[in-house]
Steps between C-alpha positions, in 0.01 A plus 500: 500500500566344138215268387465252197347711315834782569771274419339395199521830312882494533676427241825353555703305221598151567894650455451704788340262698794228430747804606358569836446133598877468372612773706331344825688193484797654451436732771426172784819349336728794618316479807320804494183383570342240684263246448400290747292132497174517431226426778245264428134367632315202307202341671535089539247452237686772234208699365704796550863642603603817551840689525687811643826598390709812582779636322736845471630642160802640533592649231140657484498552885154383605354245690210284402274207664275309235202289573370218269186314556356187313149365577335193320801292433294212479278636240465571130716773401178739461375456929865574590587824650786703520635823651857642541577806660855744534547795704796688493679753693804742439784401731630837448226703584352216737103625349315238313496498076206283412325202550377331215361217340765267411341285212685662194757539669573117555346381158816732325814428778428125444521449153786714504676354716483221306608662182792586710542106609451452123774778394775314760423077471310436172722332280702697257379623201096429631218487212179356654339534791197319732284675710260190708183722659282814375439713804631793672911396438413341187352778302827699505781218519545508106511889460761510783703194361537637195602869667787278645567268222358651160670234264196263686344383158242262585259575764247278682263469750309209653198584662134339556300870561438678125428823698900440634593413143360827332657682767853351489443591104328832532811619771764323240347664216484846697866537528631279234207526222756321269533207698285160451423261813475113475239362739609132561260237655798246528679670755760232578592466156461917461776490858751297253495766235580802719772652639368683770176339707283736714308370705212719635163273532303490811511202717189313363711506151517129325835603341822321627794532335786240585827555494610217264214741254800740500756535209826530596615887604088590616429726746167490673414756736259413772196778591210328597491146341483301180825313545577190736722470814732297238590809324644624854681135614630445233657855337875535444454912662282600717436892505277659754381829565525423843586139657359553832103658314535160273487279807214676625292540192596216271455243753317311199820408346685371805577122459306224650681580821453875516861588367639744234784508345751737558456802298849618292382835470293751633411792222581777675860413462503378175338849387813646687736247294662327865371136337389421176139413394635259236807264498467353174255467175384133599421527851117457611407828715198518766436884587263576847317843464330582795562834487667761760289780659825735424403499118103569589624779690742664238211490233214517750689849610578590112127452461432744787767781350297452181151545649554781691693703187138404340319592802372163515322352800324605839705730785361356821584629849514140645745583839337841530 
């Protein structure tokens, strides 16, 4: 058993962290591993919603089911709850590895799976970037952008929380103490400025970005929100990390009739160079992240071959 408080002594750069989330997609694109939809359960009145998804590495051989809970959607960030869960087991061996909590986990394969997104689609030659929301996905969004894309020049963040804001700058400053962040109250006119948009706020978020706030060539990458339906309807590319997740998750940016758009690419492939990410230096790009349990499970299990070389954690006897 691996809790919070396990995972958080490991150190892990943000280089290796990009690698192994790399190496997953490129693993499900060669169809080594599988990763199938997501279930779902939201009560009618959407105070919480909760999701299972199970996946196998192939290229690390295990197998992994991961939990995620969120209570008090309807409440100030501070009453909300949340708990995420992954237990693995070694399809070799068939015996269990670990179950742990899954919190760090998620808050580094997100923003680097949008570094990746960032690396592929943002228009060539990139220099500033927009990060819309200050929580969990927020805090490390710039650090991981600029892992991806270190020409990145200017750096900003819209937020409303100043505990957020001094953590998106203490975590910047951490691994890039030469850098300087930009906090922008404008974030419409901020969105025209930048080249990449990530959008990570929670859903009570006042931010909007449209997508005639765009320049020409932007990418904006879609986590949790800060950006309108618009940017979706209305991009030249759409890139997904999985079409089938985004019409279960991002039903907030169907149109008025509950449609999407087709999506032109799904990442996996363009990390495995089948389809391009970007077709030319003008076109508008929308980017879905919803994330794929196959990358928590390659770094949830790299987490698990660190801990136990540091004889981290608790050995419990749980099917004995």
């Amino acid at each position: 058993m691996l809790s919070t408080s396990d995972l958080a002594g490991i150190d892990i750069s943000l280089t290796d962290v990009v690698d192994v989330v790399e190496q997953a997609y490129r693993t499900l694109a060669d169809g080594r591993s599988a990763n199938p939809r997501k279930l779902t359960v939201k009560p009618e009145d959407g105070h919480s919603v909760s999701y299972a998804m199970l996946g196998r590495d192939g290229v690390r051989e295990v197998v992994a089911i991961k939990t995620s809970y969120k209570h008090g959607l309807d409440k100030s960030r501070d009453q909300q709850h949340y708990y995420t869960t992954l237990t693995v087991y070694d399809d070799v061996t068939g015996l269990p590895v670990a179950m742990m909590d899954c919190g760090r986990i998620g808050a580094l394969r997100t923003p680097a799976v949008s570094a990746l997104l960032a690396r592929e689609c943002a228009p060539p030659d990139s220099r500033s970037a927009l990060v819309i929301g200050t929580g969990t996905q927020g805090r490390l969004a710039l650090p991981f952008l600029l892992t991806t894309l270190p020409r990145l020049d200017r750096l900003m963040v819209h937020g409303i929380h100043p505990d957020g804001l001094a953590a998106v700058r203490e975590q910047l400053h951490h691994h890039f103490p030469e850098r300087e962040l930009e906090v922008v109250d404008d974030v419409r006119t901020a969105a025209a400025e930048a080249d990449v948009v990530v959008a990570t706020a929670g859903q009570h978020t006042r931010a909007a970005v449209e997508s005639d706030d765009l320049k020409p060539g932007a990418l904006s990458i879609l986590v949790g929100h800060g950006i309108a339906p618009s940017t979706l309807q209305r991009a030249d590319r759409v890139v997904a990390t999985s079409a089938a997740q985004m019409k279960v998750t991002g039903t907030d940016m169907a149109d008025d009739n509950g449609n999407f758009p087709a999506v032109d690419a799904e990442f996996p492939d363009v990390l495995a160079g089948r389809v391009a990410g970007r077709r030319s230096a003008e076109e508008r790009i929308f980017a879905y992240n919803s994330g794929l349990v196959v990358t928590d499970i390659a770094l949830g299990h790299r987490f698990a071959q660190l801990a136990i070389e540091q004889g981290l954690g608790t050995r419990v006897s749980l099917w004995q």
